[in-house]
PAPAVO-603211 format. One record per residue (C-alpha): x, y, z; residue number from 0; residue in three letters. Coordinates in nm, 2 decimals, padded with zeros to 4 digits, always signed. Example, Ala and Ser with C-alpha at 12.3 -4.5 7.8 and 13.67 -1.06 7.14 Angstrom:
<rs>
       X       Y       Z  num  residuo
  +01.23  -00.45  +00.78    0      Ala
  +01.37  -00.11  +00.71    1      Ser
</rs>
This chain:
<rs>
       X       Y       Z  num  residuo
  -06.61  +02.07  -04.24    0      Unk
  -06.31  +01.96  -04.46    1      Unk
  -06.07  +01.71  -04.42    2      Unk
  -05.78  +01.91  -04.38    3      Unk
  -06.00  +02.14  -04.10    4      Unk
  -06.10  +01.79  -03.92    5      Unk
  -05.77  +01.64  -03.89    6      Unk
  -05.61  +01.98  -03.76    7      Unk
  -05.88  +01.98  -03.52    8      Unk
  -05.79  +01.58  -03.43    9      Unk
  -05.45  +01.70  -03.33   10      Unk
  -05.54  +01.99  -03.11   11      Unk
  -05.41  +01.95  -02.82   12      Unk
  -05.70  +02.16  -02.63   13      Unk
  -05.97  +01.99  -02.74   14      Unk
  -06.23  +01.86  -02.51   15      Unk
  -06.29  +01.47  -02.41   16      Unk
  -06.65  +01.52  -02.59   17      Unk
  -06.57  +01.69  -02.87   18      Unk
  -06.24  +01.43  -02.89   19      Unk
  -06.56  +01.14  -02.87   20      Unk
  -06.78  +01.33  -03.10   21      Unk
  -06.47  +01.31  -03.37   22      Unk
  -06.36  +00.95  -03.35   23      Unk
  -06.77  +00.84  -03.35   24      Unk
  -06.72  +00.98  -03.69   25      Unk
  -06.35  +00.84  -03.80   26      Unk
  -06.55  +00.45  -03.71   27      Unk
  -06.85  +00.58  -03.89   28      Unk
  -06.69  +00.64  -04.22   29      Unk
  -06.50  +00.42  -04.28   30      Unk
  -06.44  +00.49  -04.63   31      Unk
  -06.42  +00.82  -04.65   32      Unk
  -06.23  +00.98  -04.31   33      Unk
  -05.89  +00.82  -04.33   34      Unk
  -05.74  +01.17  -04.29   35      Unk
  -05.91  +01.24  -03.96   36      Unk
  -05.84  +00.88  -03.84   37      Unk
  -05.49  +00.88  -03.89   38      Unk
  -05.47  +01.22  -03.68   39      Unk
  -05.67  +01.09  -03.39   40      Unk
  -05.46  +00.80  -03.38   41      Unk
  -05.14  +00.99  -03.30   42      Unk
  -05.31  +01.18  -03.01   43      Unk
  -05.18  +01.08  -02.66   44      Unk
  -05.47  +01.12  -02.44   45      Unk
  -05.71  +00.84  -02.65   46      Unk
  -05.71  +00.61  -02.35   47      Unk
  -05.83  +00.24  -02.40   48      Unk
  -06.17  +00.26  -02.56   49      Unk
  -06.12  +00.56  -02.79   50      Unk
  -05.82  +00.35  -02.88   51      Unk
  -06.01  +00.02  -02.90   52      Unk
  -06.31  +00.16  -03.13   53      Unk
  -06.04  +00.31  -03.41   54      Unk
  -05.85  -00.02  -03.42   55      Unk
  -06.15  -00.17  -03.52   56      Unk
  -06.18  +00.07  -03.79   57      Unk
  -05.82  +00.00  -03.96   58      Unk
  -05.62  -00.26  -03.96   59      Unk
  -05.31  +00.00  -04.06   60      Unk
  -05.44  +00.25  -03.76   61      Unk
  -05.44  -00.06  -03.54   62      Unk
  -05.08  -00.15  -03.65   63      Unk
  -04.95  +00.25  -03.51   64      Unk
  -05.18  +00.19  -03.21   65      Unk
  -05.00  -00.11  -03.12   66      Unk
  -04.69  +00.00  -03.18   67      Unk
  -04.76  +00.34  -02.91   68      Unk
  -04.84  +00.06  -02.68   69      Unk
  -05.18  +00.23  -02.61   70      Unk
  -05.39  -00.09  -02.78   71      Unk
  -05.47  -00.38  -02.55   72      Unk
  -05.37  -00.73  -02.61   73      Unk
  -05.75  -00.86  -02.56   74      Unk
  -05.84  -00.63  -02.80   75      Unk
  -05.68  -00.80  -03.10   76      Unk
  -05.72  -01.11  -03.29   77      Unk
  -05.46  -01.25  -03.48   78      Unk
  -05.60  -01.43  -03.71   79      Unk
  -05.83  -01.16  -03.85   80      Unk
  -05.53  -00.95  -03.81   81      Unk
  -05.19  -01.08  -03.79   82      Unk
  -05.02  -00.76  -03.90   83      Unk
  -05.17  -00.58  -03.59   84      Unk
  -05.03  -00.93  -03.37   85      Unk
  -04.68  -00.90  -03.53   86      Unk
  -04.68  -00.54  -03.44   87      Unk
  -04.76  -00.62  -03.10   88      Unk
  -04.48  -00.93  -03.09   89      Unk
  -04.24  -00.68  -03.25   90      Unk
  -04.28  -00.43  -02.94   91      Unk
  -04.24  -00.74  -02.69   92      Unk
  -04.59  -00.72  -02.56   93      Unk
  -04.77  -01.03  -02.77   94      Unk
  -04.77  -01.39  -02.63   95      Unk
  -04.60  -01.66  -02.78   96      Unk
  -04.93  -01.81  -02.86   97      Unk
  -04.93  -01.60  -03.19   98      Unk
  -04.55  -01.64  -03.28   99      Unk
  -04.69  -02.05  -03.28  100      Unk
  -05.00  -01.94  -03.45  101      Unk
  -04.82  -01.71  -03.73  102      Unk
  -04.52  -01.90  -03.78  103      Unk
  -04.78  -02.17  -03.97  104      Unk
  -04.94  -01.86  -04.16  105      Unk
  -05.00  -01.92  -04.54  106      Unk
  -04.85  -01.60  -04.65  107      Unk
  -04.50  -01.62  -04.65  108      Unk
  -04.49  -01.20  -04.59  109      Unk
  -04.61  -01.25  -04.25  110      Unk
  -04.36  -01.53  -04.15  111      Unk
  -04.10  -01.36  -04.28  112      Unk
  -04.21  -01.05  -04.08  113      Unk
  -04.24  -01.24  -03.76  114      Unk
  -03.88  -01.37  -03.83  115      Unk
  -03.78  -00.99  -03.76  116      Unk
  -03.94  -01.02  -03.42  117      Unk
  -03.73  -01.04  -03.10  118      Unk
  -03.73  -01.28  -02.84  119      Unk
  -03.90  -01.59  -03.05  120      Unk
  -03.98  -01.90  -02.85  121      Unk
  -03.71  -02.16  -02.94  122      Unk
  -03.98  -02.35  -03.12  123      Unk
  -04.10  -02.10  -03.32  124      Unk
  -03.73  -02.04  -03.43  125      Unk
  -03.67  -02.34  -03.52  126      Unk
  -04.00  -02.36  -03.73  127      Unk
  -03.89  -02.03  -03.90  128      Unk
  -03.55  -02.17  -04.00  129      Unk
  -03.71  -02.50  -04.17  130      Unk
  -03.93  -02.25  -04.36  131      Unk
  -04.00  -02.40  -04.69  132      Unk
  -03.97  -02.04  -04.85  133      Unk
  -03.58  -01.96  -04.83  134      Unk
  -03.67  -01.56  -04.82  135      Unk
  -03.83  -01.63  -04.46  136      Unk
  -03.52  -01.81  -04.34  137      Unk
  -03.30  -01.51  -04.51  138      Unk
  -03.48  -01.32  -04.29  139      Unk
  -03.40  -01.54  -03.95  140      Unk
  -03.05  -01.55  -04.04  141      Unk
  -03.07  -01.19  -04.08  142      Unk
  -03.27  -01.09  -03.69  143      Unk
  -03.20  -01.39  -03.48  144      Unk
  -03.04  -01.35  -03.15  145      Unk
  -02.98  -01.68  -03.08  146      Unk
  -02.59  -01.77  -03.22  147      Unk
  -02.63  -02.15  -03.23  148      Unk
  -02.91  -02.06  -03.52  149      Unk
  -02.74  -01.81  -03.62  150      Unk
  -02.42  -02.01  -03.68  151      Unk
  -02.59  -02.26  -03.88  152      Unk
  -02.78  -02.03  -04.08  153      Unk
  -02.44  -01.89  -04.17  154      Unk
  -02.37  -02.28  -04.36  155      Unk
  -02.67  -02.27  -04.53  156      Unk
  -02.70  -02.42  -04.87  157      Unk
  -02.89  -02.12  -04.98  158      Unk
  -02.67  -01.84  -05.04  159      Unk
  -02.99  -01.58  -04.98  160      Unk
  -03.00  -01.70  -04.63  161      Unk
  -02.60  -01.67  -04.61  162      Unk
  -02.67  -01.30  -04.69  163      Unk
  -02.91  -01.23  -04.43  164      Unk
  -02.60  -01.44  -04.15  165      Unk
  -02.35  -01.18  -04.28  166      Unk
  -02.51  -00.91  -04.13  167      Unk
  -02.62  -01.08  -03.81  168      Unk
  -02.36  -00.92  -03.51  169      Unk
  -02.49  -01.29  -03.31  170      Unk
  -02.31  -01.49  -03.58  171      Unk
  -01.99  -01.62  -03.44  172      Unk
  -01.68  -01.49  -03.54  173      Unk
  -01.56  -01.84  -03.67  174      Unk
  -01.88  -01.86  -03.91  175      Unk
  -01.85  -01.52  -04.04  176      Unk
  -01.49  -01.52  -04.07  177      Unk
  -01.54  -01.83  -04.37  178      Unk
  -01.81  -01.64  -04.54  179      Unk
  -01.48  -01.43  -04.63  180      Unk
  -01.23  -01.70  -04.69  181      Unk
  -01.43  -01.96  -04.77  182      Unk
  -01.29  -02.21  -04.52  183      Unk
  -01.46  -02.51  -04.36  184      Unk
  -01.73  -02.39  -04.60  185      Unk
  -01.94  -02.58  -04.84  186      Unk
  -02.01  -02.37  -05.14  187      Unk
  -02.37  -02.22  -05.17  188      Unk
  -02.59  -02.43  -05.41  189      Unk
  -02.84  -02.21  -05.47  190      Unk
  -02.98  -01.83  -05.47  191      Unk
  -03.26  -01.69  -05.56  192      Unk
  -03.16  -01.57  -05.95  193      Unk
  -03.07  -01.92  -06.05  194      Unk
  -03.38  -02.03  -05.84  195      Unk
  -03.61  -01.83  -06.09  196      Unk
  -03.40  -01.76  -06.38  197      Unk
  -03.21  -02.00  -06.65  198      Unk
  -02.86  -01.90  -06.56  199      Unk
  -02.58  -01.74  -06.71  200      Unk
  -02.85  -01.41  -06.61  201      Unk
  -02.78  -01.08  -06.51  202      Unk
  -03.14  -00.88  -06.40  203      Unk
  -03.19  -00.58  -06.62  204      Unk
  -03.14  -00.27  -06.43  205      Unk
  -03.44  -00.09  -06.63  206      Unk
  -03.69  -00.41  -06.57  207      Unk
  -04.05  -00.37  -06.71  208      Unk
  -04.14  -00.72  -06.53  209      Unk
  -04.45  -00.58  -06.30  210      Unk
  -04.37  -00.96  -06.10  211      Unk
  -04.02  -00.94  -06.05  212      Unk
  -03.89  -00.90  -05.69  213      Unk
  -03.49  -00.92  -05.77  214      Unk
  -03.28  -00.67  -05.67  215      Unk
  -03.10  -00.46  -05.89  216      Unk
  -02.76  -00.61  -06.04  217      Unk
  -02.89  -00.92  -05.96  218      Unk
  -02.70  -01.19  -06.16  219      Unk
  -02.56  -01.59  -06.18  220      Unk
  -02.39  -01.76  -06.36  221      Unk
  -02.34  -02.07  -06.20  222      Unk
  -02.15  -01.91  -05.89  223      Unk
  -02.43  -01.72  -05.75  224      Unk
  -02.20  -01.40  -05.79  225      Unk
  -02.42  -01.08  -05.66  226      Unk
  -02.51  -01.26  -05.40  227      Unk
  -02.15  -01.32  -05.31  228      Unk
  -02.08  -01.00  -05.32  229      Unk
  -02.36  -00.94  -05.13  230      Unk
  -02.19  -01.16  -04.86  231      Unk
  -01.85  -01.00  -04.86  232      Unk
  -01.98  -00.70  -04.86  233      Unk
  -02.21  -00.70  -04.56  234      Unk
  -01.92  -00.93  -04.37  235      Unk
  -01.73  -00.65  -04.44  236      Unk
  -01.89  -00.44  -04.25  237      Unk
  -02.01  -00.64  -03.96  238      Unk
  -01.81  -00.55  -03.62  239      Unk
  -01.82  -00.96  -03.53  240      Unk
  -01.61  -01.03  -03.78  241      Unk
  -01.27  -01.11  -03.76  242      Unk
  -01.08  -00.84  -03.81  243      Unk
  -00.81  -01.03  -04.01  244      Unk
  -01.07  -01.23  -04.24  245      Unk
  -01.21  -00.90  -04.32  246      Unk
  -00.87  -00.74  -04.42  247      Unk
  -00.82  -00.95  -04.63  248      Unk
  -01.10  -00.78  -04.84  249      Unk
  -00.88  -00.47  -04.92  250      Unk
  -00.75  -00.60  -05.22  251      Unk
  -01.08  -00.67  -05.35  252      Unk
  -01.15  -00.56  -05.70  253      Unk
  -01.51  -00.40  -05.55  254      Unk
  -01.56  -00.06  -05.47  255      Unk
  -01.86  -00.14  -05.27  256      Unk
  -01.68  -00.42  -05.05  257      Unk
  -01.37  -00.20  -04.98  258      Unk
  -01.55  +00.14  -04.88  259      Unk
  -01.79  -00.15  -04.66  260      Unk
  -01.40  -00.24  -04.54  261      Unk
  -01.32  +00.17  -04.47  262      Unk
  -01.62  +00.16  -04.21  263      Unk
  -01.47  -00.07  -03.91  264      Unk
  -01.30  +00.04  -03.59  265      Unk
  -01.04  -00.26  -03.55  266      Unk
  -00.82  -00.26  -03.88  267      Unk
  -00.41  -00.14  -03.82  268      Unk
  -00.30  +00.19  -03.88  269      Unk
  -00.13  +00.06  -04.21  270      Unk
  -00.46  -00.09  -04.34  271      Unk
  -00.66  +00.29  -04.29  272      Unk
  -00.39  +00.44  -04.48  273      Unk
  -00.39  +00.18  -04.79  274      Unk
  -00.77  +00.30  -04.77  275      Unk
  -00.71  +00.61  -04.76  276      Unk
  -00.50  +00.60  -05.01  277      Unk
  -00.77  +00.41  -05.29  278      Unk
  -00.87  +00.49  -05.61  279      Unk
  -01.21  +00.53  -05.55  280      Unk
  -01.31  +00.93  -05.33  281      Unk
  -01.59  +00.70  -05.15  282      Unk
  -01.35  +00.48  -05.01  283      Unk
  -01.09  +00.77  -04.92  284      Unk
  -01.32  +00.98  -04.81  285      Unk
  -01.48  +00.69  -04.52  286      Unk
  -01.16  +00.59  -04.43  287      Unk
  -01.03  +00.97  -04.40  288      Unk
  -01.34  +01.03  -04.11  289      Unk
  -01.31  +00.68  -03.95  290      Unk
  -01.31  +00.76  -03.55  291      Unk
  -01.07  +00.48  -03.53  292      Unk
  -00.74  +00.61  -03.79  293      Unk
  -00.47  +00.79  -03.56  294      Unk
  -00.33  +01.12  -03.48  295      Unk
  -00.02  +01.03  -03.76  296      Unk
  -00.26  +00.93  -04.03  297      Unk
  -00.48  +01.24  -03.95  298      Unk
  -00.15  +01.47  -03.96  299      Unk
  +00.00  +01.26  -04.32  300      Unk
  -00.35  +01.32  -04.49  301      Unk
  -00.41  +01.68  -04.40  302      Unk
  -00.03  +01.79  -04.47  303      Unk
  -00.09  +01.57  -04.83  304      Unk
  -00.29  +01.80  -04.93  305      Unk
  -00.62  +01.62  -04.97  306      Unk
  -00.94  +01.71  -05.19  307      Unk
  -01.24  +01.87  -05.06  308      Unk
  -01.44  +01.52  -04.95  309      Unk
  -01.17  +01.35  -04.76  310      Unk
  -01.06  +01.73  -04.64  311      Unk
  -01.42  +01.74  -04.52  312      Unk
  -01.42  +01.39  -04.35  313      Unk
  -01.11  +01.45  -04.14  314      Unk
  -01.30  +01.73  -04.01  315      Unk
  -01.55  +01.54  -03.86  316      Unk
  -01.29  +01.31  -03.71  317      Unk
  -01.39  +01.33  -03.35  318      Unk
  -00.99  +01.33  -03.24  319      Unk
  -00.85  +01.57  -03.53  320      Unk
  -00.62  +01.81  -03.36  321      Unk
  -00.68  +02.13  -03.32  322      Unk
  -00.40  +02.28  -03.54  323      Unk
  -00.54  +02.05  -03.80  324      Unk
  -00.84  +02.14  -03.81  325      Unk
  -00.71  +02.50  -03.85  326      Unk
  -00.56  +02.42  -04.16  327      Unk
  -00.81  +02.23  -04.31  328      Unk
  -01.07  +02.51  -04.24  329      Unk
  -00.88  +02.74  -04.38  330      Unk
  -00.84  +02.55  -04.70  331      Unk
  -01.17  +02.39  -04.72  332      Unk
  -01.52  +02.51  -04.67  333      Unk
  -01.68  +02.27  -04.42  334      Unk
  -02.00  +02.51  -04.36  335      Unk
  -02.21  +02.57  -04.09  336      Unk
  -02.21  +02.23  -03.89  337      Unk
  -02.12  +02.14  -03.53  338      Unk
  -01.82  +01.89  -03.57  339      Unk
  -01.75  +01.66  -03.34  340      Unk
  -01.44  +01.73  -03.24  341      Unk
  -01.57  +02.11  -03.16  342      Unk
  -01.83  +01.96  -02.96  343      Unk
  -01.58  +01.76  -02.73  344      Unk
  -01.36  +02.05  -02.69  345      Unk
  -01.23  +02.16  -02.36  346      Unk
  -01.29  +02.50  -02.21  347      Unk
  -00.89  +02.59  -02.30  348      Unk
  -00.89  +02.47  -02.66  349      Unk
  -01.22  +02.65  -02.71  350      Unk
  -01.08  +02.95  -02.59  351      Unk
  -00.76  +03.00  -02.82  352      Unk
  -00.93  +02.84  -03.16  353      Unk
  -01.23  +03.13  -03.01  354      Unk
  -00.94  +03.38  -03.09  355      Unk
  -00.78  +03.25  -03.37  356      Unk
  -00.72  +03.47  -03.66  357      Unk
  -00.86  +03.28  -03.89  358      Unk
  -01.25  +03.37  -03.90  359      Unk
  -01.35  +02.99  -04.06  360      Unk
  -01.20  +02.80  -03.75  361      Unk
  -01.37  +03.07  -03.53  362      Unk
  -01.72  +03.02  -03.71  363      Unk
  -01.65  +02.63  -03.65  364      Unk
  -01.62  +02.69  -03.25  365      Unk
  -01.96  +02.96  -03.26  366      Unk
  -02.16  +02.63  -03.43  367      Unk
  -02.13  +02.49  -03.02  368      Unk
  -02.44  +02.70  -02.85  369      Unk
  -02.30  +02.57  -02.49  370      Unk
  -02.01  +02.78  -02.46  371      Unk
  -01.89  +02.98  -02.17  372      Unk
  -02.08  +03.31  -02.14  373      Unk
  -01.73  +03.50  -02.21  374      Unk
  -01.63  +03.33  -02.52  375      Unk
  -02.03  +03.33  -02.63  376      Unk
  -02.07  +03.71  -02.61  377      Unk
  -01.72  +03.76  -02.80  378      Unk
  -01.81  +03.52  -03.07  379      Unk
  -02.16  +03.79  -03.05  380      Unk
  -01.96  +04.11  -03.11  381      Unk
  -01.69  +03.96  -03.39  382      Unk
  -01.67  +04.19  -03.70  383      Unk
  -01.70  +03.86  -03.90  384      Unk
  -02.03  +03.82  -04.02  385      Unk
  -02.05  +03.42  -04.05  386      Unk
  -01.90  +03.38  -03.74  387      Unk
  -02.21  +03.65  -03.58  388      Unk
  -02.46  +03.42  -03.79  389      Unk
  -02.31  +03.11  -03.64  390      Unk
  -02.37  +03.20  -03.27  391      Unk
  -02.66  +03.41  -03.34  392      Unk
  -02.90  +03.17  -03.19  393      Unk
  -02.66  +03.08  -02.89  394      Unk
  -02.93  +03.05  -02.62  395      Unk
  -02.83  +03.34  -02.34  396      Unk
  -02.75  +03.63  -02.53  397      Unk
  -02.97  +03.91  -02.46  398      Unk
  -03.16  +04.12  -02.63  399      Unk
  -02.90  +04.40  -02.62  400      Unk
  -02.67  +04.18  -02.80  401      Unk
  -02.88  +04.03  -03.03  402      Unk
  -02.95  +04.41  -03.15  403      Unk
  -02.62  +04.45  -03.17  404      Unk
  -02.55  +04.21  -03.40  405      Unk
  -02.81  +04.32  -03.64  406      Unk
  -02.72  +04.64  -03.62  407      Unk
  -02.38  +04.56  -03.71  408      Unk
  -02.41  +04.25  -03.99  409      Unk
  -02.79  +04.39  -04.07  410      Unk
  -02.99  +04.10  -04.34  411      Unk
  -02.76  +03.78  -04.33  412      Unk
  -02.78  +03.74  -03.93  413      Unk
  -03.14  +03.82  -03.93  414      Unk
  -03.24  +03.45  -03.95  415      Unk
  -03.04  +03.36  -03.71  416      Unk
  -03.12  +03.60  -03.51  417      Unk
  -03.47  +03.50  -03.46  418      Unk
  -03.38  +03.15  -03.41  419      Unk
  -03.25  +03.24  -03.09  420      Unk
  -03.51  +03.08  -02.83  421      Unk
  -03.45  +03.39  -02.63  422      Unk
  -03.49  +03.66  -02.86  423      Unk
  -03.71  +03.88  -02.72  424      Unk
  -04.08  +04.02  -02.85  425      Unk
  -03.92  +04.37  -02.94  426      Unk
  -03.66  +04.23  -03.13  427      Unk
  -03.93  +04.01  -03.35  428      Unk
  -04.15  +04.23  -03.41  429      Unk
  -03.87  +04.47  -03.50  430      Unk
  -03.73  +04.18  -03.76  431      Unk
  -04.09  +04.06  -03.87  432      Unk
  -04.15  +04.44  -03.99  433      Unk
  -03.79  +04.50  -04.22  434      Unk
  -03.86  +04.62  -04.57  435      Unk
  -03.76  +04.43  -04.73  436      Unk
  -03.89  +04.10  -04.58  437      Unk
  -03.65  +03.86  -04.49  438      Unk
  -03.83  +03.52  -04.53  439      Unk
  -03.61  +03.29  -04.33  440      Unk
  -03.64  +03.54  -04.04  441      Unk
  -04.03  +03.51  -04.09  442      Unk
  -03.98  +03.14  -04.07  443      Unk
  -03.82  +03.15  -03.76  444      Unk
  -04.03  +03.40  -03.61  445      Unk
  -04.34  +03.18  -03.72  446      Unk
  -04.26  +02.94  -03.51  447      Unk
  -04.08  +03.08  -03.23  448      Unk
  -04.22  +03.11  -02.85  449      Unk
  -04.19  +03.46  -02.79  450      Unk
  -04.37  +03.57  -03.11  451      Unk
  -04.62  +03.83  -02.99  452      Unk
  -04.95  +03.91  -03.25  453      Unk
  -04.71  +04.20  -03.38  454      Unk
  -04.50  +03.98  -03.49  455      Unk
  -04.68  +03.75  -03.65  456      Unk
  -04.88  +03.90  -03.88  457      Unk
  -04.63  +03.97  -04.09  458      Unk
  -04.55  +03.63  -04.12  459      Unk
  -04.86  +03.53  -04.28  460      Unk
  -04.78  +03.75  -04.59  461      Unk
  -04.48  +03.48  -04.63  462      Unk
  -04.65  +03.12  -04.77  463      Unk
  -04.40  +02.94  -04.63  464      Unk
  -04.40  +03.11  -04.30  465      Unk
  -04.80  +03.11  -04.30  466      Unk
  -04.90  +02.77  -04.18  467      Unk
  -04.63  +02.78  -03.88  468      Unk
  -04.78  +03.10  -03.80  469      Unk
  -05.16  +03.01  -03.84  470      Unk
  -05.07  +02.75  -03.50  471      Unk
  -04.89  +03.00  -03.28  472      Unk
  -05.12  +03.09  -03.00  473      Unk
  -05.03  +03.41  -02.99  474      Unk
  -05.21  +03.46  -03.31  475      Unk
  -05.53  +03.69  -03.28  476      Unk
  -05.83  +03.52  -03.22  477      Unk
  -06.00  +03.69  -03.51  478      Unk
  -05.75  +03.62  -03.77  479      Unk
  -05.69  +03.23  -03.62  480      Unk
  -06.07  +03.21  -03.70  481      Unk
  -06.06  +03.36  -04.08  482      Unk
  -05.74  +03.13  -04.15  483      Unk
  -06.01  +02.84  -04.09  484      Unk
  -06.09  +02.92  -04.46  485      Unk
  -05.76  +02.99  -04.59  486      Unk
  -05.74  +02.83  -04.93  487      Unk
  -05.43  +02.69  -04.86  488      Unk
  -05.53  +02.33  -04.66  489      Unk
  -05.22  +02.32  -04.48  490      Unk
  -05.29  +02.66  -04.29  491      Unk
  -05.67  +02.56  -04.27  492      Unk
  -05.55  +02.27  -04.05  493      Unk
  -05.29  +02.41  -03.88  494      Unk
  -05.52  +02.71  -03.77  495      Unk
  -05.77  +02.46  -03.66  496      Unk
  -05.52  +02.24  -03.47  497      Unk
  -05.39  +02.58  -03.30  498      Unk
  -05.44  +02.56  -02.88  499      Unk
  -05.62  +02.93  -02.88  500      Unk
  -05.90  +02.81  -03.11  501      Unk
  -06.20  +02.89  -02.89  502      Unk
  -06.39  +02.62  -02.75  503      Unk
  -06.74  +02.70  -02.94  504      Unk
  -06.54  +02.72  -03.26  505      Unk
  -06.40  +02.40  -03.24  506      Unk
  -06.78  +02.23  -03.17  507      Unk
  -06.90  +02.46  -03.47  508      Unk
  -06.65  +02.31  -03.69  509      Unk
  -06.83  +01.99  -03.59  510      Unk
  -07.14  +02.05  -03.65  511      Unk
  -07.07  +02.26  -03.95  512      Unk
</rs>
C-alpha cells in the first residue's frame, strides 16, 4: 500500500477501531519512513488516550498537534525530553507551572523565548523571563505579557528590541506607550540588536547571502538605533492603548509605513481621517477611506471627489456607507462579487429598493447576501441581468424550478453558480454535469456537492481538478471508488481511499496489501 493510499485511509472517517489500531501500530513502527500516515492519524478525532499516547511517542512534532487538540495527557509528557510538546501544553493553559519554572532556566534561548508567549505565567517565572540575559526573550515578554506593571517597565527598557515588542502590547499603559511616541519622561534606548552585532553606521543588505544572519530586512544604526525606532512608532501607531493624541501626532511623519499604521485606529477626529485621506501615498488613502470609524460627511466628501478605484473600493466596504453612496460608487467602480458589509447589515426596507434599483451593479451587490427575504431572493432569480442571476444563484431556498430557470435563461456563466446552490437538486446536476461543452467550475461544484447522485459524478472525474473532490463523494459507485485506488494521480488515490463508502474488506486489503 502507498503512502498517499495509507494516509487517505488514516482519515476515513468509517474506519473501524481495529483497522484504526492496525494503522497507528504501523505509524510507531516506522518511524522513519511513515510520517505521512502519522500526521493523518493524528488529526483523527476518535484516537482516544492510548492511540494518542503511542503516536506522541513517535514524534515530538505529532506530539506538539496532539497537545495542542487537547486529546494528549499531561502524565504522558516529559518536559525535559520534550519541552516543545510542554510549551504547547502551557500555551493551551493545561501545563503546570512546574515546567514554566523548569523551562524558564532552559539553555536554548528559542524555548524561553517561546514560553514568554505563553499566557498566564506564574509571577516568578515572569520575572525570570524579563531578567533574561538574551534581550530577544525579554522582546518577546514585552511583546505577550498580561501583566501591566511588567509590561510598563518593559516599555523603559534600555534595549530598544524589547521597547518594540512593549509597543505592541494592548497591557502597556497608556502613559508608557504614549512616550514611546513623544519621547517624554523617556531615557533614550542604548542599544538594539544591529549595533549589538554590527560596527555601526550599518544598514543590513536587503539581498543578504549571510546563511547566520537573523536581522530583519531594512535593519539599520547609526548610532540612534533608527529601524528599530521606526519599528516603535510604527507599532505604537497602531496599538488601540495608545493615546489617541500621542499617536496623532504621527501624521506628519515622513513614513509611509507609520502613517498608513496611523489610518488604522478608531479614535482619531473627523479632521485627522480626512488629512489621511487626503495623503500622498494610495495605501494610506485607501485605509483611511474604509476605516469603520470616518463619518457619514467624510464618506459623502470622498465619494462626490471623485476618488480612484482603491479608495473607491474601500468606501465600499465601509460598514456605515449610505445607501445612495454606495450607488454611485458601484456604478463607477467595479467592486466584484463580494458581500460588503454594509449590504450585510441592511434592513429589510433598504434591501428592498437598492433590490430594484436600475442600476444592475448595486443590484448584484444586494444578490451577494444569500439570507434575503424569499420575495426579493426569487426576483433577484428571475432578473434579465446575468451577474446579478450568477450572484444569487446559490441563494440557499430556491428551487429547482428556479434554478432551471436561470440556466435556461443566462445558460454557461450561471452554471457554476448554479451548482453551488446546497439545494440544487440531483436532476439539475446531472443535467449540468452532462453539457457539451463541459463547464469545469460547474464540475467543481458538483464534485463536491451533497446532492451529487453517481450520474452526476462521473462526469466529473473526466475534469482533473474536479476528480479528487469527486473520488471522496459517497455517492460514487463502488466499482469505480475501488479502481480510483490506483489512480496515478496520488491525490485521488487518497481521497478515494479516505472516501466513507469504501467497503470494509477493502479498507483491511489495503492493509495487508
Amino acid at each position: 500500500m502507498t503512502g498517499p493510499l495509507r494516509s487517505g485511509l488514516a482519515a476515513n472517517p468509517a474506519l473501524p477501531g481495529d483497522l484504526l489500531d492496525r494503522l497507528v501500530e504501523r505509524a510507531v513502527a516506522d518511524r522513519d519512513g511513515e510520517a505521512e500516515l502519522a500526521d493523518a492519524l493524528s488529526e483523527r478525532p476518535d484516537l482516544g488516550p492510548v492511540r494518542a499516547a503511542a503516536l506522541a511517542a513517535r514524534d515530538e512534532h505529532i506530539a506538539v498537534r496532539l497537545a495542542r487538540a487537547g486529546v494528549l495527557d499531561v502524565a504522558d509528557v516529559d518536559p525535559v525530553a520534550r519541552p516543545s510538546v510542554a510549551l504547547a501544553l502551557l500555551d493551551e493553559g493545561a501545563g503546570p507551572p512546574e515546567w514554566a519554572r523548569l523551562l524558564a532556566a532552559h539553555p536554548d534561548r528559542g524555548i524561553r523565548g517561546a514560553l514568554a508567549s505563553c499566557p498566564g505565567l506564574p509571577l516568578d517565572v515572569r520575572e525570570t523571563l524579563a531578567a533574561d540575559p538574551d534581550v530577544e526573550v525579554v522582546a518577546e515578554l514585552a511583546l505577550w505579557t498580561t501583566d501591566p506593571s511588567v509590561a510598563e517597565r518593559l516599555a523603559a527598557h534600555p534595549h530598544a528590541e524589547v521597547r518594540r515588542g512593549a509597543a505592541s502590547n494592548e497591557v502597556v499603559p497608556a502613559a508608557a506607550l504614549a512616550a514611546l511616541i513623544t519621547g517624554e519622561g523617556l531615557a533614550p534606548a542604548r542599544s538594539c540588536l544591529v549595533c549589538d552585532r554590527e560596527e555601526i553606521p550599518f544598514a543590513h543588505d536587503p539581498h543578504c547571502p549571510r546563511t547566520d544572519c537573523t536581522l530583519r530586512g531594512g535593519a539599520a544604526c547609526a548610532g540612534g538605533h533608527e529601524s528599530t525606532v521606526h519599528e516603535i512608532l510604527q507599532q505604537a501607531a497602531r496599538n488601540p492603548a495608545t493615546p489617541a493624541a500621542a499617536a496623532a501626532s504621527l501624521a506628519v511623519h515622513p513614513s509611509m509605513l507609520i502613517r498608513w499604521a496611523l489610518a488604522e485606529r478608531s479614535d482619531l477626529t473627523q479632521e485627522l481621517y480626512a488629512r489621511l485621506a487626503a495623503d500622498p501615498v494610495p495605501a494610506v488613502r485607501e485605509e483611511a477611506a474604509g476605516n469603520p470609524a470616518i463619518g457619514e460627511p467624510l464618506i459623502r466628501a470622498l465619494a462626490a471627489g471623485g476618488c480612484e478605484d482603491g479608495t473607491a473600493r474601500s468606501l465600499a466596504r465601509h460598514p456605515r456607507v449610505p445607501f445612495d453612496v454606495l450607488a454611485q460608487l458601484a456604478a463607477a467602480t467595479r467592486i466584484g462579487p463580494t458581500l460588503l458589509p454594509r449590504i450585510a447589515a441592511a434592513e429589510p426596507a433598504e434591501l428592498r429598493e437598492a433590490a430594484g434599483a436600475p442600476a444592475p451593479r448595486l443590484r448584484m451587490l444586494v444578490a451577494e447576501r444569500h439570507d434575503l427575504p424569499p420575495e426579493l431572493r426569487d426576483a433577484l432569480a428571475a432578473d434579465p441581468d446575468a451577474p446579478v442571476a450568477k450572484a444569487v444563484a446559490p441563494h440557499p431556498g430556491l428551487t429547482g424550478q428556479r434554478l432551471r430557470a436561470m440556466v435556461a435563461l443566462h445558460g454557461v456563466p450561471v452554471m457554476a453558480r448554479v451548482a453551488a446552490n446546497p439545494d440544487a437538486p440531483p436532476g439539475l446536476l446531472e443535467e449540468l454535469a452532462r453539457h457539451d461543452p463541459p463547464v469545469r467550475r460547474a464540475l467543481r461544484a458538483i464534485a463536491g456537492h451533497r446532492n451529487a447522485t453517481a450520474g452526476a459524478l462521473l462526469p466529473c472525474l473526466a475534469d482533473p481538478r474536479a476528480r479528487p473532490r469527486a473520488a471522496g463523494h459517497p455517492a460514487l459507485p463502488v466499482q469505480v471508488l475501488v479502481g480510483l485506488l490506483g489512480d496515478t494521480d496520488p491525490e485521488v488515490a487518497r481521497a478515494a481511499a479516505a472516501n466513507p463508502a469504501l467497503p470494509v474488506g477493502v479498507m483491511a486489503g489495503l492493509l495487508t496489501g
